[in-house]
C-alpha positions, -999 to 999 in steps of 0.1 A, spaced: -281 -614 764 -249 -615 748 -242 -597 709 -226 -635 703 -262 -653 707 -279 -629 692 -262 -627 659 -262 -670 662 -272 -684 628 -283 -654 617 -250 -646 593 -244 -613 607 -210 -607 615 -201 -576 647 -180 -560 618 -214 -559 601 -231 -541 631 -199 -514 629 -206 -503 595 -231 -480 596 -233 -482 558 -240 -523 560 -274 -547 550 -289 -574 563 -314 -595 549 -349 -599 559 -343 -636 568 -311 -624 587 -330 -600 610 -363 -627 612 -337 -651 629 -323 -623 648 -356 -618 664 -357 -658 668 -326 -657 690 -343 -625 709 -376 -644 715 -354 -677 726 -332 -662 751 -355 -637 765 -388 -655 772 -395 -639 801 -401 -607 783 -436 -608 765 -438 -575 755 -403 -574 738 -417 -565 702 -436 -533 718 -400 -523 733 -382 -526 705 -407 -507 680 -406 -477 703 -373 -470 694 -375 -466 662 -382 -427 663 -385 -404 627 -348 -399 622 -342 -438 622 -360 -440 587 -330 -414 575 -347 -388 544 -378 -406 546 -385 -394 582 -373 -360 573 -401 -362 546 -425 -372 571 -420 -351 596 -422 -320 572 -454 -329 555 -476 -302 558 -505 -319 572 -515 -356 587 -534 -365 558 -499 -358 535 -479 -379 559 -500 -403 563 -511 -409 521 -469 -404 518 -461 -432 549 -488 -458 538 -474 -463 506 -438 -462 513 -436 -478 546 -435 -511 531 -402 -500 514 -386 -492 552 -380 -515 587 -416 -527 586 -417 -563 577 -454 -564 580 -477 -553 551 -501 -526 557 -531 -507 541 -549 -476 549 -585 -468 535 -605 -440 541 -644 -453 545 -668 -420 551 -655 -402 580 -634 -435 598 -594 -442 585 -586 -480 588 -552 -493 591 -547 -532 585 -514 -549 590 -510 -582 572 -489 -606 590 -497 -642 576 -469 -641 556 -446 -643 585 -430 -676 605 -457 -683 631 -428 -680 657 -415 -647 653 -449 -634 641 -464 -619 674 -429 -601 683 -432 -585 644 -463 -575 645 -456 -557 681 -426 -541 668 -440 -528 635 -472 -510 652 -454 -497 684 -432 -481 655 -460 -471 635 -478 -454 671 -441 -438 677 -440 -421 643 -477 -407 646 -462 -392 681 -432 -378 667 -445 -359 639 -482 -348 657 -466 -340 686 -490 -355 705 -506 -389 708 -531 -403 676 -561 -409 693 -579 -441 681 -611 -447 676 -609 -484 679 -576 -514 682 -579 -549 667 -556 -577 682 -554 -611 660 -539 -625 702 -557 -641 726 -567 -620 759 -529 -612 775 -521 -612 809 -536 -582 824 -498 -564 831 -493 -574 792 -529 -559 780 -518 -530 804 -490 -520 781 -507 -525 749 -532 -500 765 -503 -474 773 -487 -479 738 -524 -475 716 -537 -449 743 -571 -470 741 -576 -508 750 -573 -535 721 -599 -558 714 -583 -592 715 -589 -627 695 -603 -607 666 -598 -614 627 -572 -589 619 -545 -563 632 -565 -530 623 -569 -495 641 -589 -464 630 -596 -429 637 -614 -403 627 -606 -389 594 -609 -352 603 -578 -354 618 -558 -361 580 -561 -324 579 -541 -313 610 -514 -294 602 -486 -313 615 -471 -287 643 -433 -302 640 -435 -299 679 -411 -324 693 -377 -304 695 -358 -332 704 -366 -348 669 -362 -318 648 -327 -314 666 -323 -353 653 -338 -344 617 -313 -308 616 -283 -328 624 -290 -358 602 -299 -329 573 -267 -312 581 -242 -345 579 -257 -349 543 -254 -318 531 -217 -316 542 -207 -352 529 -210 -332 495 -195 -293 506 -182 -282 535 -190 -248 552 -176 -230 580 -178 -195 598 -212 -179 591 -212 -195 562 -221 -232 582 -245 -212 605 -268 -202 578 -271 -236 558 -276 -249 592 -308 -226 600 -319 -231 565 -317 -269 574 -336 -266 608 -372 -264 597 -384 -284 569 -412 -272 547 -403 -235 558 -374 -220 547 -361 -184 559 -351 -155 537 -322 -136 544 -339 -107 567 -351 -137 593 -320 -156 599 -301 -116 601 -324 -108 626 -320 -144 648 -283 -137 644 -288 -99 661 -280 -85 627 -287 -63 593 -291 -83 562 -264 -60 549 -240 -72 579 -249 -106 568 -244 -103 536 -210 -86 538 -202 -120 562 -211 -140 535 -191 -125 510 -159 -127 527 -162 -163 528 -168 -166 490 -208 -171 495 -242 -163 490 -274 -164 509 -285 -179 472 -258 -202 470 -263 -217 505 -302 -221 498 -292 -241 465 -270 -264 484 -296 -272 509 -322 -279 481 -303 -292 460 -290 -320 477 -319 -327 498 -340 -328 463 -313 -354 454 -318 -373 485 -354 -375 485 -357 -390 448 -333 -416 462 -349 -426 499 -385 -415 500 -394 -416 462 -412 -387 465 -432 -369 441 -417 -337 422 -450 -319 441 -441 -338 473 -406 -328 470 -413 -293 463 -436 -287 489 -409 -299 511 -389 -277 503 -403 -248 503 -415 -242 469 -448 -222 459 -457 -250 430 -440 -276 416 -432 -258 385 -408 -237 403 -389 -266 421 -386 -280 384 -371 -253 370 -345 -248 401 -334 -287 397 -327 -277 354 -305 -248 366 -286 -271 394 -286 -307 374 -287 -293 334 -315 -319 328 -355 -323 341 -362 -343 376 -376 -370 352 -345 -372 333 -321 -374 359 -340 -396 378 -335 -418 351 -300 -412 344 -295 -423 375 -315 -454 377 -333 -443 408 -366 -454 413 -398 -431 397 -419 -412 421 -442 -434 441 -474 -423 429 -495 -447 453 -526 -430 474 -543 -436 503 -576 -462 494 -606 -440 501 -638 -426 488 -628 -392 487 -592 -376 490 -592 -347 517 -569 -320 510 
């Protein structure tokens, strides 16, 4: 299929497509996925395809604040509430009933045409997430299909994507699984992501200050796993040296182990008011912080002025304070 007749109608221009930096409309990418469906009938599970390659880094800071939640539950209470705000142009829920977590995707809202291929797309991106940050598969308990029975090669791949098969021609798009597994830690296992999550980390924090020398190879580390940070005496040791050696490095090139740690927060405290909306707590625990009063206190010595206050300076959007729907919160 040509990039021609399938930007057609939609308003999208390749100059567009160029800029990383550019936005479309929802109507513009619902057409999009129009000309897609039109000119590639032959391909019925195009919406499955296309959701599996959106992977954790594609959602920018608000994957780098799912992947470093410290548990499923956390990611999960954080993603249901701000994944309407990212690529997803189905609505979803998630409740907690007794032991069982239900996700519901709402979908009537959608042209009837396009509605199949979105609803695909959305959960095989929902499934790849869950993959990305667990490490492993989500096993579910149970998958609800709105669809009539596919073809059996088609119910075949829904089977590979859900790891369990759907039931079909039921009254809503739904899947659950057991709610002991909200308090899995989440093992940040996939290296290939985490290389993803380090380098888009990294191209941030250098847009604001550049580093070189040793300098650039500690802020990286200190980039590299989110939710842990390293002191001093573990990044000497990876490098095969003292702390003192380290140190002295640092000091040549006008910096501190303190100073570098700073930027890192700093801006990715910044970043994460803006994207994800987290919480102060959220952002804290991100970040390595023992409490959230800490983190507070850090963001008056870099900013002057109280998360609160500069969130509103700013005009960026309060903390989504949003939980999962459930009869009891697990921790």
């Amino acid at each position: 299929m040509s990039v021609d007749a399938m930007l057609q109608h939609t308003g999208i221009t390749r100059a567009v497509l160029d800029d990383p930096g550019s936005e479309i409309e929802a109507l513009q990418e619902v057409q999009l996925i129009r000309n897609l469906i039109t000119e590639l009938p032959h391909l019925p599970t195009l919406g499955l395809i296309a959701g599996t390659r959106y992977h954790v880094t594609t959602y920018g800071l608000w994957g780098f604040a799912l992947l470093s939640s410290p548990t499923l539950g956390a990611a999960v209470s954080m993603g249901s509430r701000m994944l309407n705000h990212t690529f997803a142009l189905t609505t979803n829920t998630v409740e907690q009933l007794d032991s069982v977590v239900n996700i519901t995707y709402q979908s009537d809202h959608l042209p009837p045409d396009v509605r199949q291929f979105i609803v695909d797309r959305d959960r095989a991106a929902a499934v790849t997430l869950q993959r990305e940050i667990m490490g492993r598969p989500l096993p579910y308990n149970r998958v609800e299909m709105r669809r009539p029975e596919p073809s059996p090669e088609v119910a075949a791949a829904y089977t590979e994507l859900f790891g369990i098969r759907p039931l079909f021609g039921q009254a809503r798009e739904a899947g659950s699984f057991d709610a002991s597994h909200l308090h899995m830690p989440l093992p940040q296992a996939d290296a290939h992501t985490m290389q993803l999550c380090e380098q888009m980390c990294r191209r941030l924090v250098d847009a604001r200050k550049a580093r070189t020398g040793v300098a650039a190879a500690v802020r990286n580390r200190l980039m590299r796993t989110p939710g842990h940070i390293p002191d001093m005496e573990e990044i000497a040791a990876e490098m095969r040296m003292t702390s003192r050696t380290l140190r002295r490095h640092l000091t040549a090139e006008g910096a501190t182990f303190r100073t570098l740690l700073e930027e890192v927060r700093s801006t990715l405290a910044e970043e994460l008011m803006a994207s994800a909306t987290l919480t102060h707590g959220e952002i804290a625990e991100r970040l390595g912080y023992a409490d959230v009063t800490t983190f507070i206190e850090a963001f008056r010595r870099w900013k002057g002025v109280a998360p609160s206050t500069f969130r509103r300076e700013q005009g960026l959007p309060p903390p989504s304070s949003g939980q999962l729907r459930r009869r009891f919160i697990p921790r």
